[in-house]
C-alpha positions in Angstrom: 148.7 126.9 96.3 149.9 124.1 93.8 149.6 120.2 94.9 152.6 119.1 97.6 155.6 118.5 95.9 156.8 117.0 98.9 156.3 114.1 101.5 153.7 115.4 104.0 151.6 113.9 106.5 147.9 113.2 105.2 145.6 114.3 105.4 147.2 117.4 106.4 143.8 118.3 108.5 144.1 118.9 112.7 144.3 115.5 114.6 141.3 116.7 116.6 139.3 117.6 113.4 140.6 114.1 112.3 139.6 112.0 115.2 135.8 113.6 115.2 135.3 113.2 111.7 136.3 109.4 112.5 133.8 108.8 115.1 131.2 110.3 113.3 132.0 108.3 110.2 131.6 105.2 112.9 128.9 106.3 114.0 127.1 106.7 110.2 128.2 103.5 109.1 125.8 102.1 111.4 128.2 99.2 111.6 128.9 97.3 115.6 132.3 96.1 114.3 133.3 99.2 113.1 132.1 101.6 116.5 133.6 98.7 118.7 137.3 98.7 117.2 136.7 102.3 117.1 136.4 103.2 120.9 138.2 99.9 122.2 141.3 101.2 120.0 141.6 104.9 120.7 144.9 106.0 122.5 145.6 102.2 122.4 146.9 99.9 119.6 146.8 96.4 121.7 144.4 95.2 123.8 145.6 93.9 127.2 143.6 91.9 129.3 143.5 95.1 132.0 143.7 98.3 130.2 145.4 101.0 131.9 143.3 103.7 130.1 140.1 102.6 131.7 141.9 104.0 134.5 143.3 107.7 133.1 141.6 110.8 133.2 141.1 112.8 129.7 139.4 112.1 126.4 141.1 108.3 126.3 140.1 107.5 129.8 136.2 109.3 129.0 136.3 106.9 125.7 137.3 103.5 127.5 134.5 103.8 130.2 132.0 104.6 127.4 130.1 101.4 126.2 131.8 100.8 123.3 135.2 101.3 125.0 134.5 98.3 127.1 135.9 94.9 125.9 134.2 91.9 125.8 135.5 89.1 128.5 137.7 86.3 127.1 135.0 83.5 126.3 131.7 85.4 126.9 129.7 86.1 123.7 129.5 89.5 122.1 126.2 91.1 123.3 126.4 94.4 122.5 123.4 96.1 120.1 123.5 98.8 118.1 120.4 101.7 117.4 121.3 103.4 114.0 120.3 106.6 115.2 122.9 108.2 113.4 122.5 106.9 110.2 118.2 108.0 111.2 119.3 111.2 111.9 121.5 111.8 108.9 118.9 110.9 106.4 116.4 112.6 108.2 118.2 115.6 107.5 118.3 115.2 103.8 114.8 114.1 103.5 113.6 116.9 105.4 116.0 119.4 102.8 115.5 117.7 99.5 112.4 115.1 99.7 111.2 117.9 96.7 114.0 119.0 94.4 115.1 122.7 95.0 113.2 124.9 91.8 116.1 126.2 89.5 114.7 129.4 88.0 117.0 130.9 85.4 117.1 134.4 83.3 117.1 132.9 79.2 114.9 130.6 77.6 118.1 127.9 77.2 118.8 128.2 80.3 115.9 127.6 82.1 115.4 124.4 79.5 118.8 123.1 80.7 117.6 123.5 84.3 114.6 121.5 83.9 116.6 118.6 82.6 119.3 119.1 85.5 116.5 119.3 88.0 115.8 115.5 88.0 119.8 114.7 87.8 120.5 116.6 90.2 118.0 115.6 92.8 119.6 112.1 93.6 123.1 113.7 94.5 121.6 116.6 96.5 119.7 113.8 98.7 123.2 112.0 98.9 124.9 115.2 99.6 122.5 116.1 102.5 123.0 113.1 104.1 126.9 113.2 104.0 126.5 116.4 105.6 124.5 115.9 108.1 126.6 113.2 109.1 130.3 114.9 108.9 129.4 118.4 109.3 129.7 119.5 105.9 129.4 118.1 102.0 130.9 119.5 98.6 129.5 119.6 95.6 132.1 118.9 91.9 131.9 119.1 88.6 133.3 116.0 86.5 133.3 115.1 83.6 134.0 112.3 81.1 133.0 112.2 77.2 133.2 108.3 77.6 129.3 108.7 79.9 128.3 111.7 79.0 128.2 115.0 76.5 127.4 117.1 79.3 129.0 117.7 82.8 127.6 116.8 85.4 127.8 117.3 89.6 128.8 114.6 92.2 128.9 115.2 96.3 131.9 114.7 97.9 131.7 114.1 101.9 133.8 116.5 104.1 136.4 113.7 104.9 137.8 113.5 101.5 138.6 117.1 100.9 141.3 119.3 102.2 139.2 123.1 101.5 140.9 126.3 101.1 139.1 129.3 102.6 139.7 133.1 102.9 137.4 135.2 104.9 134.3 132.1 104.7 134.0 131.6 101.3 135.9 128.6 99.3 138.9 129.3 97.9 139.8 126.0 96.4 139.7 122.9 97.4 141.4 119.6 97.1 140.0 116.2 96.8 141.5 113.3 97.5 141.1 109.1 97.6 142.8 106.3 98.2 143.1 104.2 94.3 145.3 101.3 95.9 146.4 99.7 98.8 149.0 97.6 98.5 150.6 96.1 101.7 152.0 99.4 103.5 152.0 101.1 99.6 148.9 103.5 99.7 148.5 105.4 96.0 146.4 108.3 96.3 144.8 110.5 93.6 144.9 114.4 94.6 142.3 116.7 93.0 142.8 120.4 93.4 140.0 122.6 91.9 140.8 126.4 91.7 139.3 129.2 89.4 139.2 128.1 86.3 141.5 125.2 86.3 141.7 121.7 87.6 145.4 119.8 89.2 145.9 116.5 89.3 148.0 114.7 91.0 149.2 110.8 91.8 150.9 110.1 95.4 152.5 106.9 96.1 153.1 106.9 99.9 152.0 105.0 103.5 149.1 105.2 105.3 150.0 108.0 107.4 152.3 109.9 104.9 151.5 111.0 101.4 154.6 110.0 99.4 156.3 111.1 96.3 154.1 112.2 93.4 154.7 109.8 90.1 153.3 110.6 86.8 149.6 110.2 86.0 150.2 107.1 83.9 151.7 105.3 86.3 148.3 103.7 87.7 145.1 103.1 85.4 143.1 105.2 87.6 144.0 108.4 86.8 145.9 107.8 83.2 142.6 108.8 81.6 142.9 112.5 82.6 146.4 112.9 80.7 144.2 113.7 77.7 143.2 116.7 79.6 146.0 118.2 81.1 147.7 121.2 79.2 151.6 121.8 79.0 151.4 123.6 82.1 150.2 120.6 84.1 146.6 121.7 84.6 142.8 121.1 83.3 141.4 124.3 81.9 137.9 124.3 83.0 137.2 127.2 80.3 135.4 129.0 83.1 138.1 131.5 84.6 135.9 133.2 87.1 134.4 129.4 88.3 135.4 127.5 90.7 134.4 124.3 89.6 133.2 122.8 93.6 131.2 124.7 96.2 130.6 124.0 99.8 127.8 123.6 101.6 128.5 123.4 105.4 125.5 121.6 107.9 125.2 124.2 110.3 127.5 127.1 111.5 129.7 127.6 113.8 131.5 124.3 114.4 131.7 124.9 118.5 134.5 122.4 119.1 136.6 123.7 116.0 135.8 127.7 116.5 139.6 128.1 117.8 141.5 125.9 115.5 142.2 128.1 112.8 142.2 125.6 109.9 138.8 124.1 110.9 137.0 127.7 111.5 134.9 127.6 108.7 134.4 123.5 108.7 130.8 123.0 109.6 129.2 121.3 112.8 127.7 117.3 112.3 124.4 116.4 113.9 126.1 113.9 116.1 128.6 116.3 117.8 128.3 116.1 121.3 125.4 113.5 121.1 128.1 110.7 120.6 127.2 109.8 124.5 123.5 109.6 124.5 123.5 107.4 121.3 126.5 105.5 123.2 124.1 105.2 126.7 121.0 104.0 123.7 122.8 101.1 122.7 123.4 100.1 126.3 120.2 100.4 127.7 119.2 98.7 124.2 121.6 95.7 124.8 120.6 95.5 128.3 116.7 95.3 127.5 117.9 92.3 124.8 120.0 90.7 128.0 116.9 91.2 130.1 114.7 88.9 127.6 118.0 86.4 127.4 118.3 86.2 131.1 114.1 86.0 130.9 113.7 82.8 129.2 112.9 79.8 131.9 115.1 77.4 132.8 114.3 74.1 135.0 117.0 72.8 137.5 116.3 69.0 138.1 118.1 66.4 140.8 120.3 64.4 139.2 118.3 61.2 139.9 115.8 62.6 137.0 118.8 62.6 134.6 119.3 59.5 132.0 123.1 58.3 132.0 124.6 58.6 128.9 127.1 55.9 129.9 130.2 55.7 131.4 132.2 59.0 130.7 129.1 60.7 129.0 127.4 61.9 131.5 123.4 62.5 131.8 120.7 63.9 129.9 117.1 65.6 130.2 114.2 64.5 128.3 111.7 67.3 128.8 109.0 65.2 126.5 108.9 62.0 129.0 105.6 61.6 130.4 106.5 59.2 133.3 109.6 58.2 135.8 110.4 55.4 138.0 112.8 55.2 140.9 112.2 54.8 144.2 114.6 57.3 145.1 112.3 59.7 142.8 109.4 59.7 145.0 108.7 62.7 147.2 108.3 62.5 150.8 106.4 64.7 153.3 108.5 67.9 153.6 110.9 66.8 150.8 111.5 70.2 148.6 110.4 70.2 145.1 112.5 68.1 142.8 111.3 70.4 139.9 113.0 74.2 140.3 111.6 76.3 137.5 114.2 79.7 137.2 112.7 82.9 135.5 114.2 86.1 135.7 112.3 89.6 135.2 112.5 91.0 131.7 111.8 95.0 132.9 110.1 96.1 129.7 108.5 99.6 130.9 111.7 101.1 132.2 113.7 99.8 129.5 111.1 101.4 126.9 111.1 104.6 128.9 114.9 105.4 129.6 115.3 104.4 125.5 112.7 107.0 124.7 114.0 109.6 126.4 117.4 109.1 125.4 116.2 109.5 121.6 113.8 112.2 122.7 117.0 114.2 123.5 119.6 113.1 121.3 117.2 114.6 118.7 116.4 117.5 120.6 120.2 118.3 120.8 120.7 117.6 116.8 117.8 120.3 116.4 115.0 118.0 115.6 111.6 117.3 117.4 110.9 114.3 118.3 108.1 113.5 116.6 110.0 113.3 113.6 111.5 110.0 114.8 108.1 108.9 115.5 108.0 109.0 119.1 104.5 110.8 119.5 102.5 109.0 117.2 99.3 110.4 116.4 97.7 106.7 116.6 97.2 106.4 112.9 94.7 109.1 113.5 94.7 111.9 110.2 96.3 115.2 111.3 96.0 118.5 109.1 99.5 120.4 107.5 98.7 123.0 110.2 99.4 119.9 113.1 101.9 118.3 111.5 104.3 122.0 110.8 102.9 123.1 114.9 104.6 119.4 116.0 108.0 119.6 113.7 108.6 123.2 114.0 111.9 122.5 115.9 113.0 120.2 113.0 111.4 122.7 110.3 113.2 125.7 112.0 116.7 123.6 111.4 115.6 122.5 108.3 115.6 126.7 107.4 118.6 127.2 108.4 120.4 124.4 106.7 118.5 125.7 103.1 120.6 129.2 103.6 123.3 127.5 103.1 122.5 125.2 100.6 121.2 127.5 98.2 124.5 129.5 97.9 126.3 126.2 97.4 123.9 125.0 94.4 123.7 127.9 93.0 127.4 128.4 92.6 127.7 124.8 91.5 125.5 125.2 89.0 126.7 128.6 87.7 130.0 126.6 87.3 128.3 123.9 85.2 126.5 126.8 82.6 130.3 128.4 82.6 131.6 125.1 81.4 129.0 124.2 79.1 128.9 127.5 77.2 133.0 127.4 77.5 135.4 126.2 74.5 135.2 122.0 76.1 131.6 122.2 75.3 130.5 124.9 73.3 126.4 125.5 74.4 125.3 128.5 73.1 122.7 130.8 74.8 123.3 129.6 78.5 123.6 132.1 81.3 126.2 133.8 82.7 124.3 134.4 86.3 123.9 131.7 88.5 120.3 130.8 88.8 118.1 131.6 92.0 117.7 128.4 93.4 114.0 127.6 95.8 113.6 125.1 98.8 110.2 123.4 98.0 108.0 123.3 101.0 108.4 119.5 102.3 104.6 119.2 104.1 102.2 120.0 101.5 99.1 121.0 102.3 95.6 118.3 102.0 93.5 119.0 98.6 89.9 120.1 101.7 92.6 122.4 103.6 93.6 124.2 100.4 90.2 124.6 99.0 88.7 125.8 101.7 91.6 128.6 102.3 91.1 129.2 98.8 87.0 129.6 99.3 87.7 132.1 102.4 89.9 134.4 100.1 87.9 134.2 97.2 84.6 135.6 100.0 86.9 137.8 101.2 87.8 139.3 97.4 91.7 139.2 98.8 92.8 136.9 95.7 92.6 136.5 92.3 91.1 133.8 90.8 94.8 132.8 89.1 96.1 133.1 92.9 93.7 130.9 94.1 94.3 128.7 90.8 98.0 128.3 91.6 97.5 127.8 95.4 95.8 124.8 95.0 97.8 123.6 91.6 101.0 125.0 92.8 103.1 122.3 90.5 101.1 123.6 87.2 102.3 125.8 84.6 101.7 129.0 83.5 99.9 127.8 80.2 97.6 124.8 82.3 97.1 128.0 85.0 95.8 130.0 82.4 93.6 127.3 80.7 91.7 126.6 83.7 91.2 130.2 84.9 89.5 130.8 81.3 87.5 127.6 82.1 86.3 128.3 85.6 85.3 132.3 83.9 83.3 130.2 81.2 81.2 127.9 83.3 80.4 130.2 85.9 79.4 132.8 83.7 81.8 135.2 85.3 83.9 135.7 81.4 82.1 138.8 80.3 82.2 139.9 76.7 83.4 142.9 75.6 81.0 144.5 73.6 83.3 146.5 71.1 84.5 143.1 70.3 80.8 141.0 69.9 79.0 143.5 68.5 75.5 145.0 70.1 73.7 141.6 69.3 76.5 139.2 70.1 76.9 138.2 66.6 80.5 138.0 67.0 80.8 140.7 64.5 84.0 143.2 65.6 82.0 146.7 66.4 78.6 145.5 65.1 75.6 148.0 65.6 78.1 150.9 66.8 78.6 153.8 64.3 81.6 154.9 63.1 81.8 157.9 65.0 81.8 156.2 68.5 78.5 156.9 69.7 76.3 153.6 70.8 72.6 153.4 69.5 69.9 156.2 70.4 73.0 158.5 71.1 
């Protein structure tokens, strides 16, 4: 499928599909302004004083009773607080997926030095991309390029709401990217990236907000005049890699629940926040209401006006809290009189405050397919707890933290196989690189303490169910093969465990090769 030669709605993605990816893009930003024209707008463009969808049925009518479908009464102040549990949630995710970079094991010796310098570049945009995904339900990763930075290629995550995907039978197809390069009044210019086996399209749109446009030629904006270098007669990059596909996707988890009947979404992945957008929506209410609680808490004193200064004729009076002493006979109290002083002090209802916000974290996690302990809500009271505790307390979050790995690794792997294509291809010209893609391993993300691996490592070396380079590497697991070997040899040598062999020392240990043995074999007194 080429780039739209025509004026088409965009993005061209389901209007349900587009509406969640909005709110969860609200909800990530982590921004009150943004959630608040978010849900007071939705179904309605202007705000009347009474909205008739507070009153309707359906999603709009769901939406305006929600907290942040409420609008503020003409001259109160804004109130309302926002917990970024979202935004917690989402980089949760990613920590719990790439706090360690992924190993990149390759087949040739240029290839597995190419991966080692990848390794560290790549780890930053994998953290990135994680997030993203958690966040929107799904993340791509693309190759780029530009001799201007760089010699080399290199790979940049894209979030699921700038990408139109192509898929056949689950897998990517192709893919187009798209942004926005200029807004000018109603005049939106967008740059479209399609990215198909082993060639790139691009495309500039000038159009409306709602509409893609016309396409105009590539020079026609600074933005994307740089990639006319690279575009061949037939209006195309070649990548150089014709089996590549220079993206991959990685979805968050599978099967999207609210897309699995809209055909163009089936193979979209599910966000963390889908149907959680309530509970973290009831959070921020209970959380605003705790901060009204201690607003409403702080004491206020109601005096008689006869303990008010005049300010003068058409000022009014005034309080002075700091005066010691004040006269007036109509000031002094008689038997029975009520007390001129009124101090006001509301309750500020910490406990159940604290407790309904708990639980409502406790189970907005819960639902995402984390434990809750990962958000630090059982706290161990700064106590030290073993690797054994802490994977026995997160093994709801560790078990989704599994699942989201199998289908990372496909998506890396791919991305990367792309990258060595390209490399080796006619743009770059790197010899030696392979043609596989490499096997790509999740690093376990609660490492063991130094005392719980060495004494695992004693009761297997007692047991005689490991060698000692086993044991070696279980307790150095980042070491190489050559520092492994090294310190085997040296734990042989000092505990007298490295045993000679005798047709190499000789008889007296001379180090004489076959020293004292005859020729034909036989040892001494044979």
């Amino acid at each position: 499928m080429p780039l739209p030669d025509r004026d088409i709605a965009w993005p061209p993605t389901d209007p349900v599909v587009q509406t969640a990816l909005a709110d969860w893009d609200a909800w990530y930003s982590s921004e009150p302004d943004r959630l608040n024209d978010r849900y007071l707008n939705r179904g309605v463009r202007e705000l009347p004083e009474n909205r008739p969808s507070q009153y309707r049925g359906g999603l709009v009518g769901t939406v305006a009773r929600w907290f942040w479908g409420q609008p503020t009464e003409p001259g109160q102040k804004q109130e309302k607080l926002h917990v970024p549990l979202a935004g917690d949630i989402a980089r949760t995710s990613s920590s719990l997926l790439f706090s360690e970079p992924p190993a990149l094991i390759g087949i040739s010796d240029a290839t597995k030095t190419r991966l080692e310098k990848l390794q560290e570049q790549l780890h930053p945009t994998l953290l990135e991309g994680g997030e993203v995904c958690a966040a929107l339900g799904g993340a791509y990763l693309r190759l780029v390029w530009d001799e201007e930075i760089s010699d080399r290629p290199w790979l940049t995550a894209v979030p699921a709401d700038q990408a139109v995907p192509d898929f056949a039978h689950g897998r990517l197809r192709a893919v187009t990217f798209w942004r926005v390069v200029e807004v000018d009044g109603h005049t939106v210019w967008r740059h479209l990236e399609r990215h198909e086996r082993g060639r790139i399209l691009h495309g500039l749109y000038v159009g409306t907000p709602g509409m893609l446009g016309q396409r105009v030629p590539l020079q026609d904006h600074p933005a994307t005049e740089g990639f006319v270098s690279y575009i061949t007669s037939e209006d195309w990059i070649d990548t150089g890699a014709p089996k590549h596909l220079t993206a991959s996707y990685a979805p968050n988890v599978r099967p999207a629940r609210a897309w699995r009947n809209i055909p163009s979404a089936t193979y979209w992945g599910q966000s963390d926040f889908q149907g959680i957008e309530p509970l973290m929506d009831s959070l921020d209410e209970t959380w605003s209401s705790w901060m009204r609680d201690i607003i409403n808490g702080k004491g206020r004193i109601v005096v008689p006006n006869s303990m008010l200064d005049s300010l003068g004729p058409g000022q009014g009076a005034a309080w002075n809290e700091e005066r010691r002493i004040y006269t007036g006979l109509n000031m002094l109290q008689r038997p029975g009189d009520p007390n001129p002083l009124e101090v006001v002090q509301f309750a500020i209802r910490v406990k159940e405050h604290f407790d309904t916000c708990r639980a409502l974290v406790t189970e907005a996690a819960r639902q995402a397919g984390y434990s809750a302990s990962t958000f630090g809500e059982h706290g161990d009271g700064g106590q030290a707890v073993t690797a054994t505790e802490i994977k026995a307390r997160e093994r709801r979050s560790l078990i989704t933290r599994a699942r989201k790995a199998l289908y990372w690794k496909p998506a890396i792997a791919d991305a990367l196989a792309a990258q060595l294509a390209v490399e080796s291809g006619p743009l770059f010209g790197v010899d030696g690189l392979d043609a596989e893609p490499p096997r790509v391993e999740f690093q376990d993300s609660i490492s063991e303490g130094l005392g719980e691996l060495a004494t695992t490592a004693e009761l297997l070396n007692r047991a005689e169910a490991a060698s000692r380079e086993t044991l070696v590497r279980m307790v150095h697991p980042d070491w190489k093969d050559e520092q492994v070997s090294a310190e085997v040899d040296k734990i042989m040598t000092e505990t007298s465990r490295l045993v000679a062999d005798p047709f190499e020392t000789g008889a007296e240990g001379e180090g004489v090769p076959n020293a004292g043995i005859p020729s034909d074999g036989r040892g001494p007194g044979d």
